[in-house]
LUMMARRO-52703 format. One record per residue (C-alpha): residue in one letter; x, y, z. Coordinates in steps of 0.05 Angstrom, whole numbers, plus 32768, in hexadecimal, padded with zeros to 4 digits. Example, Ala and Ser with C-alpha at 12.3 -4.5 7.8 and 13.67 -1.06 7.14 Angstrom:
<rs>
   aa     xx     yy     zz
    A   80F6   7FA6   809C
    S   8111   7FEB   808F
</rs>
This chain:
<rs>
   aa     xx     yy     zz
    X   801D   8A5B   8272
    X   8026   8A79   82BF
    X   7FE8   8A9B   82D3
    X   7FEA   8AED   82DE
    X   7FDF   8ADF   832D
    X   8016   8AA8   832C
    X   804A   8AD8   8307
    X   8037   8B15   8337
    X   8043   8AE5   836E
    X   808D   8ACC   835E
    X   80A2   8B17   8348
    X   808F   8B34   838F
    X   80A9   8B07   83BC
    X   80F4   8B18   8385
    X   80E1   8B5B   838E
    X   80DC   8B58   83DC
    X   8123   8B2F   83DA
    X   8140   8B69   83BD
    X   812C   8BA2   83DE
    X   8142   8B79   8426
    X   8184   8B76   83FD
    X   818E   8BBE   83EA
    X   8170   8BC9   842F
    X   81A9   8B97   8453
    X   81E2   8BC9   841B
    X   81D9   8C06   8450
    X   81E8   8BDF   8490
    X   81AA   8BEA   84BC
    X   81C8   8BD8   84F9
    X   8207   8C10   84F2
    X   81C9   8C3A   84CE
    X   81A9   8C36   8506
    X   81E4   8C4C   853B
    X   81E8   8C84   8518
    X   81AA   8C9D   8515
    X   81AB   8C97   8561
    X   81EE   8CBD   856C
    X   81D3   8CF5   8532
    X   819C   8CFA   8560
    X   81C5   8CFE   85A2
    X   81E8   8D30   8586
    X   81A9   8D62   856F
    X   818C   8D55   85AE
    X   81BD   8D6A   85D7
    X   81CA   8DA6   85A3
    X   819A   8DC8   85A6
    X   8194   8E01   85D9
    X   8153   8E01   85DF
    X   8116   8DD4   85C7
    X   812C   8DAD   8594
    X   810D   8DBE   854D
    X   80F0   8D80   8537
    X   80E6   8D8C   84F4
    X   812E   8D9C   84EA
    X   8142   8D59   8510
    X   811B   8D35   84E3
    X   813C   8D56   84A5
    X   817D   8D46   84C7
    X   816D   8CFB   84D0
    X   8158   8CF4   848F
    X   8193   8D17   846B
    X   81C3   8CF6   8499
    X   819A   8CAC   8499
    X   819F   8CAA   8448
    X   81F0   8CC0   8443
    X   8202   8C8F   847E
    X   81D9   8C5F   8451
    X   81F6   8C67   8416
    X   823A   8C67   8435
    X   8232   8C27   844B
    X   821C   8C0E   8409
    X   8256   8C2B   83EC
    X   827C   8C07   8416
    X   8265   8BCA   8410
    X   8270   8BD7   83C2
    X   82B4   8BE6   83C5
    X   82BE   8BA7   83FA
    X   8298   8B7C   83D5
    X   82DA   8B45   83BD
    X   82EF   8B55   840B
    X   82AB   8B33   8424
    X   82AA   8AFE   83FA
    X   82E8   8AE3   8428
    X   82C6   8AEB   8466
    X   8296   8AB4   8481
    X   8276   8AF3   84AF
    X   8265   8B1B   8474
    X   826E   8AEC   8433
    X   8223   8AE7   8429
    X   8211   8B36   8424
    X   81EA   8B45   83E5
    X   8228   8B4F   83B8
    X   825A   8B18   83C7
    X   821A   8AEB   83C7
    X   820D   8B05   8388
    X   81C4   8B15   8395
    X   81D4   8B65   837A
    X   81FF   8B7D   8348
    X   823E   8BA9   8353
    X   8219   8BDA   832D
    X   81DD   8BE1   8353
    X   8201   8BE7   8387
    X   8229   8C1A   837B
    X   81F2   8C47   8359
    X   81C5   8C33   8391
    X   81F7   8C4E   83C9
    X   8216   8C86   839C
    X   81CB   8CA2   8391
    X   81B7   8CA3   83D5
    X   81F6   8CC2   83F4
    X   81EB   8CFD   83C0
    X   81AA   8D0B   83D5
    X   81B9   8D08   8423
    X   81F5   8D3B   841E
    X   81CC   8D67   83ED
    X   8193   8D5A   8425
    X   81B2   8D70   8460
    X   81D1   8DA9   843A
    X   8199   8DC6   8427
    X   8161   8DB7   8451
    X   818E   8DBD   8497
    X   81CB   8DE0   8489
    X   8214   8DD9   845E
    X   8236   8DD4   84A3
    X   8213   8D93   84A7
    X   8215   8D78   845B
    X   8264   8D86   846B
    X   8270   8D5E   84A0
    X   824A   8D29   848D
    X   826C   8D24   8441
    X   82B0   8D2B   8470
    X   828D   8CEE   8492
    X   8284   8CCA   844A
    X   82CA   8CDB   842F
    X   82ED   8CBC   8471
    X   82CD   8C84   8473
    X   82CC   8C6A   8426
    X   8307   8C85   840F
    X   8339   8C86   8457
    X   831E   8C4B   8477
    X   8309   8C1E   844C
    X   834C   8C1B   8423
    X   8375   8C1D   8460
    X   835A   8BDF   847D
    X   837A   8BB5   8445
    X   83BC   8BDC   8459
    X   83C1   8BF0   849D
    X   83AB   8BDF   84E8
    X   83A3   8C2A   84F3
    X   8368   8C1B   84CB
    X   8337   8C1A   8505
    X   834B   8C5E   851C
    X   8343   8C80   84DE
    X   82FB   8C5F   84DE
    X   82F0   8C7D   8520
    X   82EC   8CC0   8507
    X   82B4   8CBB   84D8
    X   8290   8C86   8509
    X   828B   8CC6   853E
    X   827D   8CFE   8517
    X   8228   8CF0   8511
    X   8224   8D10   8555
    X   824E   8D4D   8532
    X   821F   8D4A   8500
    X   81E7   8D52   852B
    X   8200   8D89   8553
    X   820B   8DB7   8521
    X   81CE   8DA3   84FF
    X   81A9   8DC1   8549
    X   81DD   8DF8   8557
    X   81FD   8E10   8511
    X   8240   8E09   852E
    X   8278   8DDB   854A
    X   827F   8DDB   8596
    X   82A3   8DB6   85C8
    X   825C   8D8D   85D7
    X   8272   8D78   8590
    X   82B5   8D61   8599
    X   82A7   8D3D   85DE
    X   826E   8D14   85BA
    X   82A1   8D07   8582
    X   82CF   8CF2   85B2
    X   82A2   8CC4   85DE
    X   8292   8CA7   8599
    X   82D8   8CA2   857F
    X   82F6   8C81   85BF
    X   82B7   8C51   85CB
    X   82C3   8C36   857F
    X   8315   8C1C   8593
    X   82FE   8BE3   85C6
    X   82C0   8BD2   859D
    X   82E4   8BC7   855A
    X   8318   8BA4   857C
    X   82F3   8B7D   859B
    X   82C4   8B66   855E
    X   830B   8B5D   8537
    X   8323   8B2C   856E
    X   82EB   8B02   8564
    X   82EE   8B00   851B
    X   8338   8B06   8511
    X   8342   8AC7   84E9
    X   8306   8AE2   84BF
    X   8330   8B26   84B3
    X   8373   8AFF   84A8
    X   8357   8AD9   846D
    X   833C   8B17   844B
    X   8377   8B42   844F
    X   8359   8B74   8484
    X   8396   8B8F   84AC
    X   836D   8B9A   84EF
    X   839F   8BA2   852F
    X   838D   8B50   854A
    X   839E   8B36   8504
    X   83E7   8B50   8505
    X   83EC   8B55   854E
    X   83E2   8B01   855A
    X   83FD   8AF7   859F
    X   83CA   8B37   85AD
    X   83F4   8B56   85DD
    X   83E4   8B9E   85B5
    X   839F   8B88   85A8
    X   8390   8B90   85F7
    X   83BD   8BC5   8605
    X   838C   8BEA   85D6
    X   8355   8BD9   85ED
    X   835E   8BE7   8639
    X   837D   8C34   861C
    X   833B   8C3D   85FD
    X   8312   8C27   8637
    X   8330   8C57   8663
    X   832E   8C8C   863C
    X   82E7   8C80   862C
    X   82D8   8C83   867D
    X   8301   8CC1   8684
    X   82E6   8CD7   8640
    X   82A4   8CC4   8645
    X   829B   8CF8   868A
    X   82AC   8D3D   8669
    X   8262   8D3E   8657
    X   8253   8D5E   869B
    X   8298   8D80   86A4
    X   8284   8DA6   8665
    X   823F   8DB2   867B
    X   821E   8D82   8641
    X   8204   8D54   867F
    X   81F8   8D59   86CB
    X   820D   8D2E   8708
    X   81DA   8CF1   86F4
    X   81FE   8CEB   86B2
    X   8243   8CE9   86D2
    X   823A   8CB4   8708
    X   820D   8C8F   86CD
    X   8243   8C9D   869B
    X   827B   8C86   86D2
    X   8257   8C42   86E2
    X   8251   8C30   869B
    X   82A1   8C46   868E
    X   82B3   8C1A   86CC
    X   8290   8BDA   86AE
    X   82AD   8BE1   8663
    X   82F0   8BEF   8689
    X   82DC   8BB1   86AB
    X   82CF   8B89   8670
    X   830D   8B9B   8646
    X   833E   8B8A   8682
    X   8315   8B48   8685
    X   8331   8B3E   863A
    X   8374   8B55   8645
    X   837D   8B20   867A
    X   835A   8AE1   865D
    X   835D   8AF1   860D
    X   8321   8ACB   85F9
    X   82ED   8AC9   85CA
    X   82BE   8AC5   8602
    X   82D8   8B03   8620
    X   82DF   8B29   85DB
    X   8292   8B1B   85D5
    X   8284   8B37   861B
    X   82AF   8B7B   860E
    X   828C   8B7D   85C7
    X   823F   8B70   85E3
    X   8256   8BA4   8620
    X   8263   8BD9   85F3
    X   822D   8BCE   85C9
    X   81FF   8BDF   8607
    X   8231   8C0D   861F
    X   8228   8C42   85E3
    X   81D6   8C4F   85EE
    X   81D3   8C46   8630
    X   820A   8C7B   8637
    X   81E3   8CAD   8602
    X   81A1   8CA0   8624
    X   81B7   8CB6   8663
    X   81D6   8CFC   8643
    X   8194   8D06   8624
    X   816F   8CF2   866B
    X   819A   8D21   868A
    X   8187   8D59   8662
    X   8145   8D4F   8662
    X   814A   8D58   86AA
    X   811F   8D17   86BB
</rs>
């Protein structure tokens, strides 16, 4: 017979295994991006002082629907991921949680983020964020077994967390809103493109209909990603043309433009993996460093 001790030892360390699974079902990386940008976009909000408490309330409301978006996601991708070497040992296709639990895990938590943020920070908030939710599970996730357009449509609920956070400061839309929606929106076209480059075979095998899976010689593929690069530098300096920013954002903001812009003609020309990897890790850094300066700016250091 297993000792007490000896049985409470092998159930926690199970226990443990699974909450870092249901924990790995919400994305923490992507959680964590948009956080930031729901932040970015309070911060620079608010007119005065932000009000702290209500930030928090808008993190948390926001943090559990992104979560349980993503969980949701993964749910309804689950046979998709299975194909994919990059993703085919996440807790479902691994088999390590149930379908089930997974979908009452992420349906439960996005409930109780848009009633959240409804309630506790305002419905102009709760409703773009369930606009957020709808776009994303039931837009973009279909389309990417259908169409290349796919990663457009997922732009749009990828940038609104800064909307989010706006009117969560300010209790309206502005065009501070729609310029951080659009930084957002443009920066996700080379990023995505560049991640699917790298793991286009990956995609082909699964089904996903990403633009460098049915664009093979990649002549489209580029083309796209220098348009977005330059319209993220031209883009990405409204900030102080709007008053958002001042001049230490816009020659910040311009530098960081000019070496995406730099990076994505680098991948037009030589079409390689290595390149793909240097335009993805560039606007990876790109994105914060870019945010950080907007809030620097305003803070007037």
């Amino acid at each position: 017979m297993t000792p007490p001790t000896q049985t409470l030892e092998m159930v926690l360390p199970r226990e443990r295994r699974r909450a870092v699974d249901f924990l790995a079902l919400t994305k923490p990386r992507v959680l964590v991006m948009v956080l930031l940008t729901t932040f970015i976009g309070y911060y620079l909000g608010s007119p005065d002082a932000p009000d702290y408490l209500r930030l928090l309330s808008t993190l948390v409301g926001t943090g559990l629907a992104a979560a349980g978006t993503l969980a949701l996601n993964q749910f309804l991708e689950r046979h998709v991921d299975a194909q994919m070497d990059r993703t085919k040992t996440r807790p479902l296709p691994d088999g390590r949680l149930s379908p089930l639990e997974a979908l009452l895990f992420g349906t439960i938590i996005t409930a109780l983020g848009l009633g959240y943020l409804t309630l506790a920070v305002s419905p102009l908030a709760g409703l773009v964020t369930a606009v957020t939710v709808a776009l994303y599970l039931f837009a973009y996730t279909p389309l990417k077994l259908r169409t290349s357009l796919c990663m457009v449509v997922g732009a749009i609920p990828g940038a609104l967390p800064p909307v989010t956070g706006w009117v969560a400061a300010r209790g309206e839309l502005g065009i501070g809103a729609w310029v951080l929606f659009s930084i957002l929106f443009l920066w996700q076209l080379p990023h995505t493109l560049a991640i699917a480059r790298l793991y286009r075979e990956d995609y082909a095998r699964a089904g996903i209909q990403v633009l460098p899976v049915v664009d093979p010689d990649g002549t489209s593929t580029e083309r796209q990603i220098l348009a977005g690069c330059f319209a993220l530098l031209a883009v990405g300096l409204l900030p102080t043309l709007v008053g958002l920013a001042g001049p230490l954002y816009f020659f910040g903001a311009l530098g960081l433009g000019g070496a995406l812009l730099a990076c994505g003609i680098a991948q037009a020309f030589s079409r390689s993996a290595s390149a793909a990897r240097r335009l993805m890790f560039a606007s990876v850094l790109y994105l914060p460093a870019l945010l950080g300066l907007m809030a620097i700016d305003k803070a007037g250091f």
